[in-house]
C-alpha positions as CSV (number, residue, x, y, z in Angstrom):
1,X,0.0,0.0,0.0
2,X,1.4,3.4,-0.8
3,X,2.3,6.0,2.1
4,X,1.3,9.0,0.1
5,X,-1.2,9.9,-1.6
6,X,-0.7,11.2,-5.1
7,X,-1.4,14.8,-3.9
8,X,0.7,14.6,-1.2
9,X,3.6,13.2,-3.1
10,X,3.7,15.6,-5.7
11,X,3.8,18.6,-3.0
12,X,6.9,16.9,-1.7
13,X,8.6,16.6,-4.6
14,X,7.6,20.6,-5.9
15,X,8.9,21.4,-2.6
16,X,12.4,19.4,-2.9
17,X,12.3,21.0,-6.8
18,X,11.9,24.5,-5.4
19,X,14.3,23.6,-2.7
20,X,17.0,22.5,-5.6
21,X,15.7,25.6,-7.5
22,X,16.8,27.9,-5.1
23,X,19.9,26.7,-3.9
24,X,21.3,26.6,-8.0
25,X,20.2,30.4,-7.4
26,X,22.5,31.1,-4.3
27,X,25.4,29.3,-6.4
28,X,25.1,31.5,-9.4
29,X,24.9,34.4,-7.0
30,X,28.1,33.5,-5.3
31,X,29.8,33.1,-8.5
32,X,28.4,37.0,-9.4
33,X,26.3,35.1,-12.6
34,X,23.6,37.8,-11.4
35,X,24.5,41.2,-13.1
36,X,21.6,43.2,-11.2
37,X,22.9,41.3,-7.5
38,X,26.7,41.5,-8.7
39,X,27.5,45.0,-6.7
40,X,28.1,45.8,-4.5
41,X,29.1,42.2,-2.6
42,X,26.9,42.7,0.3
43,X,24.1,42.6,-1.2
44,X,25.4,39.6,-3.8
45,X,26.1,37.7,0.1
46,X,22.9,38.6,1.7
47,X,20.6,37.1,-1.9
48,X,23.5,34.2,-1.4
49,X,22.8,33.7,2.0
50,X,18.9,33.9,1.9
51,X,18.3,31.4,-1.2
52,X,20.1,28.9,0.7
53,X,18.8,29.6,3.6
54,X,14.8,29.4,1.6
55,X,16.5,25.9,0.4
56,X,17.7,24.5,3.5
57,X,14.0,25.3,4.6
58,X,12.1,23.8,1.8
59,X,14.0,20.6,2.1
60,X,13.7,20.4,5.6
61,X,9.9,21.1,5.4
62,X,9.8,18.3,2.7
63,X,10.7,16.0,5.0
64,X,8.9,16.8,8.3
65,X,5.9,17.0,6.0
66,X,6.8,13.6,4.4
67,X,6.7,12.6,8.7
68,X,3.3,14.3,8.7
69,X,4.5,17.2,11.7
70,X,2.2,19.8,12.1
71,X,3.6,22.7,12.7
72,X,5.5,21.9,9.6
73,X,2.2,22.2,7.8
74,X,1.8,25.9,8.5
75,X,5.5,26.6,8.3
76,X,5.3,25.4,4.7
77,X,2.3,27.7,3.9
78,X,3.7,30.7,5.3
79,X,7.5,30.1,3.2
80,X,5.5,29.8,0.3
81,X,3.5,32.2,0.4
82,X,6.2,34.6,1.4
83,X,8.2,33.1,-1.6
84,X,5.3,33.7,-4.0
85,X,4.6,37.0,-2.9
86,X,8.3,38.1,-3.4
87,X,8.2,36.5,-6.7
88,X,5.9,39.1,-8.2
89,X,7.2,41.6,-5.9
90,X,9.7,42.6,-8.3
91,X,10.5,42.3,-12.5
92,X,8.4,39.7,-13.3
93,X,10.4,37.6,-16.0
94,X,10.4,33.8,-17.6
95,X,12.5,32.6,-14.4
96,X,10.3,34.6,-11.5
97,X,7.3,33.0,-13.5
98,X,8.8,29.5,-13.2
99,X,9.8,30.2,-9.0
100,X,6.4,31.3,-9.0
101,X,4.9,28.5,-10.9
102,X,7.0,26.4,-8.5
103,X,5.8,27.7,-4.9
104,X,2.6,28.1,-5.8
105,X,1.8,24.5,-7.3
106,X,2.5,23.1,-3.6
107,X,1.0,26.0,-1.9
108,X,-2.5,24.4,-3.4
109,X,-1.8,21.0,-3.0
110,X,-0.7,21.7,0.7
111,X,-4.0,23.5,1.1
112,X,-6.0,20.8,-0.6
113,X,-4.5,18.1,1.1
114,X,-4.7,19.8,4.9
115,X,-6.5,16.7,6.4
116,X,-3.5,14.4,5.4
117,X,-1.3,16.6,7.0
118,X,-2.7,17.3,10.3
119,X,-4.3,14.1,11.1
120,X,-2.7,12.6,14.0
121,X,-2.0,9.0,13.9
122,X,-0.8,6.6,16.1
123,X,2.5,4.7,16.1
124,X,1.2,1.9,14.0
125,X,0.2,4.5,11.3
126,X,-3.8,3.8,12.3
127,X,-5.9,7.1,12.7
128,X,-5.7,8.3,16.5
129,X,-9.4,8.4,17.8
130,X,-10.3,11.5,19.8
């Protein structure tokens, strides 16, 4: 019997997408590929320093939400949203359409799939009664 459910598994892998997404951003950065970042270096560090910080948390979300934790759940929502909000925030091109694309995909999917994620359930995996 699958774990997931299709739903569910798609999110996770969006997520872990968006989380490889983001830290191939911070590596570009730090290798000044980003004219409009490139000066002065502070600025170039701190877009380094906050995509893979955005990745580290995508990927550890993906896998507390694969675990089914709860407050994960609503950390997850909130990154996104933050994440999709900051994608439009600015000069909307091809590649803020496709970061967009890609936090917003899960966003729904998390949303739609809520019950899955906040369900408690006992050690043997059954549903825990109330």
């Amino acid at each position: 019997m699958n774990r997931f459910p299709a739903t569910v598994r798609a999110a996770l892998l969006l997520l872990a997408l968006d989380a490889l997404m983001w830290f191939a951003f911070g590596v570009v950065a730090a290798a000044g590929g980003i004219a409009s970042i490139a000066n002065p270096p502070a600025l170039r560090w701190v877009m380094v320093g906050l995509a893979w910080a955005s990745a580290a948390a995508l990927a550890g979300l993906a896998i507390l939400l694969g675990r089914r934790i709860r407050v994960a759940f609503y950390l997850a929502v909130i990154l996104l949203a933050i994440i999709a909000v900051l994608s439009i925030a600015d000069q909307v091109e091809w590649l803020d359409l496709a970061s967009l694309a890609v936090s917003v995909i899960p966003l729904v999917l998390l949303l739609k799939d809520r019950g899955w994620y906040l369900r408690r359930t006992d050690a043997d995996g059954t549903q825990a009664h109330d």
